[in-house]
Every structure is written in structure tokens, then in C-alpha cells.
C-alpha positions as CSV (number, residue, x, y, z in Angstrom):
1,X,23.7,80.2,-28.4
2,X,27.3,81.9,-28.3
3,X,29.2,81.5,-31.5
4,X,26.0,79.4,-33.3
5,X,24.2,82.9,-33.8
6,X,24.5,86.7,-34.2
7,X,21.2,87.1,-32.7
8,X,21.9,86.4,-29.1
9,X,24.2,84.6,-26.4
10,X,21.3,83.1,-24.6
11,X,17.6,82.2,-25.9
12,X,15.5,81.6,-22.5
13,X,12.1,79.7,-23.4
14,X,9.3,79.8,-21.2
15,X,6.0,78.7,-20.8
16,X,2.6,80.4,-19.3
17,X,-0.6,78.1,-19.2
18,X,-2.3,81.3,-20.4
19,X,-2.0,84.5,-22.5
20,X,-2.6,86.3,-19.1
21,X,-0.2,84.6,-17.1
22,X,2.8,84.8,-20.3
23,X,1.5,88.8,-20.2
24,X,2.4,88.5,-16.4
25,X,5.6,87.0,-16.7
26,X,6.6,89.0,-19.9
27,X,5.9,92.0,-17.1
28,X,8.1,90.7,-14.5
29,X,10.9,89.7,-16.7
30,X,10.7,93.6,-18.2
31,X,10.4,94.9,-14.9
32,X,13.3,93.1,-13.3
33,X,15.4,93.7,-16.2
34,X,14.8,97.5,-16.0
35,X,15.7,97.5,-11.9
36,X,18.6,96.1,-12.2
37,X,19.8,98.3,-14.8
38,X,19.7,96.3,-18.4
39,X,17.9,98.0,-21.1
40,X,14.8,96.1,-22.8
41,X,15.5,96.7,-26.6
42,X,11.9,95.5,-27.5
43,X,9.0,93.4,-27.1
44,X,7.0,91.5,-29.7
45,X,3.4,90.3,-29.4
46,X,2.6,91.1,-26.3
47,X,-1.0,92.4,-27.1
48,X,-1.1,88.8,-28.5
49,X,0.1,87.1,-25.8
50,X,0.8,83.3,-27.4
51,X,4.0,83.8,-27.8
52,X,6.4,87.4,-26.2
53,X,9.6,87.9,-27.7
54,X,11.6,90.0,-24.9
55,X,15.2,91.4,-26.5
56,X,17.7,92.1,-23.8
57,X,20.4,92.4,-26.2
58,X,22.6,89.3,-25.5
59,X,19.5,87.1,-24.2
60,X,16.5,86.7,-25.9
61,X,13.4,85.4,-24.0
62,X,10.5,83.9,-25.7
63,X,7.4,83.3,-23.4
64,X,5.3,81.2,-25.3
65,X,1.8,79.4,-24.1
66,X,2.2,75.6,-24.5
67,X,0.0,75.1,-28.1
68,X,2.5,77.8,-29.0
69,X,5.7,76.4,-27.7
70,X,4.8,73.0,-29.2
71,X,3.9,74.3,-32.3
72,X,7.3,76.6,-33.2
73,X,9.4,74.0,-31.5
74,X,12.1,76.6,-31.1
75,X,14.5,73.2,-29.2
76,X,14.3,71.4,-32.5
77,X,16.0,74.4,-34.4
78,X,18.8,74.8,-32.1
79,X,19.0,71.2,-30.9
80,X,23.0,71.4,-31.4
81,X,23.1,73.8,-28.8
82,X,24.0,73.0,-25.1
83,X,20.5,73.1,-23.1
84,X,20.3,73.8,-19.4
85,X,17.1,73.5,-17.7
86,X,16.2,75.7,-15.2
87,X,14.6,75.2,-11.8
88,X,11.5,77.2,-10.7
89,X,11.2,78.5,-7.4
């Protein structure tokens, strides 16, 4: 996303198989963040829980359930912009 936007260097898309688990993982991304020292600007629809918007400042993280995800199609948008997938552990 570096140089495409103002909004962020990084947009990190995830997807839950439930509002409770993206609520879960919204939590541990927030929590991680805020250990290891980066400041959480905001978070958007968590009480929602179809799709969380975390701001980090330079990355954004959207944790969306998969109606959701398919449905905003956030890829399409930015499909100019380099992808890299990443592995779960």
C-alpha cells in the first residue's frame, strides 16, 4: 500500500469463521500490539463483529467474517498492489 495511499503502508485482511472468533482475533492483534509497544489508534465495529477495522497507524487490519470479506472485496480495490499471503501457524 506504500505510495498507492495516504491511509496506510500495509492493509492486513483476515478472516474469522465467526463474529466470536474475528472478536478473538481483533483481541489478540490489540493485545499484541499494545505489548510490544505500538499504539492502537482505534477500532471499528467491534461490537458488530462482521467486519473489525484495527488502526495501527502505518498498518491497517481488517478482520472480516467470510460473507463479509466476500462481499467488500477489499483485493479487488487494491488489486494493483503487491499481495503477500501469509502463512498460519
Amino acid at each position: 500500500m506504500s505510495g498507492r495511499t495516504i491511509l496506510a503502508d500495509t492493509f492486513a485482511l483476515i478472516t474469522g469463521r465467526s463474529k466470536i472468533q474475528t472478536r478473538a482475533i481483533s483481541d489478540a492483534i490489540v493485545d499484541r500490539a499494545e505489548a510490544e509497544g505500538f499504539p492502537v489508534t482505534r477500532v471499528e465495529g467491534y461490537n458488530e463483529g462482521t467486519w473489525i477495522l484495527i488502526d495501527l497507524g502505518h498498518v491497517i487490519v481488517h478482520v472480516f467474517t467470510a460473507d463479509q470479506r466476500q462481499f467488500y472485496n477489499l483485493e479487488r480495490l487494491w488489486a494493483e498492489v503487491e499481495k503477500r499471503q501469509a502463512q498460519s501457524s
